[in-house]
C-alpha positions, 0 to 999 in steps of 0.5 A: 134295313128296318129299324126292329124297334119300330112298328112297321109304317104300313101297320099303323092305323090310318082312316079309310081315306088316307094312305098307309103311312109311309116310311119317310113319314113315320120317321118324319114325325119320330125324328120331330118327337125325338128333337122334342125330347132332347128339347124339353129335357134340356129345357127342364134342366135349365128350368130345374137349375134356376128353381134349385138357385131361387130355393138356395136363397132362402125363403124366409125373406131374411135381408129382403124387403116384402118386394123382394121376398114376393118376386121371388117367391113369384119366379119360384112358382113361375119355375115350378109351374115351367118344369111341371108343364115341361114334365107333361109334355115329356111324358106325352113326347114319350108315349107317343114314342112307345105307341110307335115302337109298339105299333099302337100309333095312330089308334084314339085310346078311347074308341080304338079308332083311327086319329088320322095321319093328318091330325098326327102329322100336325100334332104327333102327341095326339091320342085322341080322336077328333070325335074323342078329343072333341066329346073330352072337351064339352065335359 
């Protein structure tokens, strides 16, 4: 029995020299997003949480030489920037599960065309083109 909130594997566009996704792949590569997910929400968490703690302590440095007050300051950024990057990639493990469901996977959301299964397989996050990504990155 298929899973009705997941695009058909066969449907999902693939360049003219690879084969049709198949189903063990396609569950191969969502069963990874999926622990990715799980993953980086567990992970922003326990990054929110030590944030939450470092801010409980105050931040006008009162007791606390200028040593001190700059190491903390500096975990805060690091926590910061840990749960911004973690937030990102949330969303990316997140879209490319809608694209899935929505059987838009596989297609460069510039040009349309095929990313390749390959490319996916090794980065299911992909949303581009080689050509695309490539063109993206010279700018």
């Amino acid at each position: 029995m298929t899973n009705p909130t997941v695009a058909a594997p066969g449907s999902l566009a693939v360049k003219p020299d690879e084969t049709p996704w198949s189903a063990e792949e396609l569950a191969e590569v969502r069963d990874g997003l999926v622990a990715d997910r799980t993953r980086l929400l567990d992970e922003i968490g326990i990054a929110e949480r030590g944030l939450a703690d470092l801010l409980s302590g105050g931040v006008d440095g009162a007791g606390n030489d200028q040593a001190d007050v700059g190491s903390t300051s500096l975990e805060r950024d690091a926590e910061m920037s840990l749960v911004a990057n973690h937030r990102d990639l949330l969303l990316q493990v997140e879209k490319a599960l809608d694209r899935i469901q929505s059987g838009t996977y596989g297609n460069c959301e510039n040009c349309d065309q095929p990313i390749g299964k390959m490319r996916l397989m090794a980065f299911p996050r992909a949303t581009l083109c080689m050509t695309c990504k490539q063109r993206e990155e010279r700018r």
